[in-house]
C-alpha positions in Angstrom: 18.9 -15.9 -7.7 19.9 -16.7 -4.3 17.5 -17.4 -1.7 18.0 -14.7 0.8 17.1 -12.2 -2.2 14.1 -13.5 -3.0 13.0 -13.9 0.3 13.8 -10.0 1.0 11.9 -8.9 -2.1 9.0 -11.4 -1.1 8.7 -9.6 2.4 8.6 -6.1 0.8 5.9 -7.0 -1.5 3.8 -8.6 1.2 4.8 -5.5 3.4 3.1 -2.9 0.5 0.2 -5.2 -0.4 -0.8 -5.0 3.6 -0.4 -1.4 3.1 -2.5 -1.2 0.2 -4.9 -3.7 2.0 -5.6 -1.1 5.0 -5.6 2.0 2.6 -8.2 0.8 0.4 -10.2 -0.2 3.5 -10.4 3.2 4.6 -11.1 4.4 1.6 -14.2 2.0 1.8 -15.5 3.0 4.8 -14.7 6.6 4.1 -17.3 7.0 1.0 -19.3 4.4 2.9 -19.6 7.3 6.0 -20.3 9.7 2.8 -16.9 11.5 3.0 -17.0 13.3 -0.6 -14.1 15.3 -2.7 -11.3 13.6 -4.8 -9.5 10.4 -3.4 -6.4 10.8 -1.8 -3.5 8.4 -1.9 -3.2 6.9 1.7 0.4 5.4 1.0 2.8 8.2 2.2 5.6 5.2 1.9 4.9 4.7 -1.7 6.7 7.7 -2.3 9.6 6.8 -0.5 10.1 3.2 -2.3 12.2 3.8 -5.2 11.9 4.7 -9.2 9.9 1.3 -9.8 
């Protein structure tokens, strides 16, 4: 696989694991302010990222 690929795909992966990071963390300090009801997915890009 040549370089330049993998690099791309490493960047988008580190790119949705930051955006996981900062969801979950306001999910944590949501329930921690005692915001109740169902969870919500944060990650409106998620969506957007392809079949996989």
């Amino acid at each position: 696989m040549p370089y330049k690929i993998t690099w791309w795909f490493m960047e988008q992966v580190a790119d949705q694991v930051g955006r996981c990071r900062i969801a979950f963390e306001q999910e944590e300090s949501e329930a921690a302010e005692g915001a109740g009801g169902p969870r919500r997915q944060r990650i409106p890009e998620a969506e957007r990222m392809g079949p996989w």
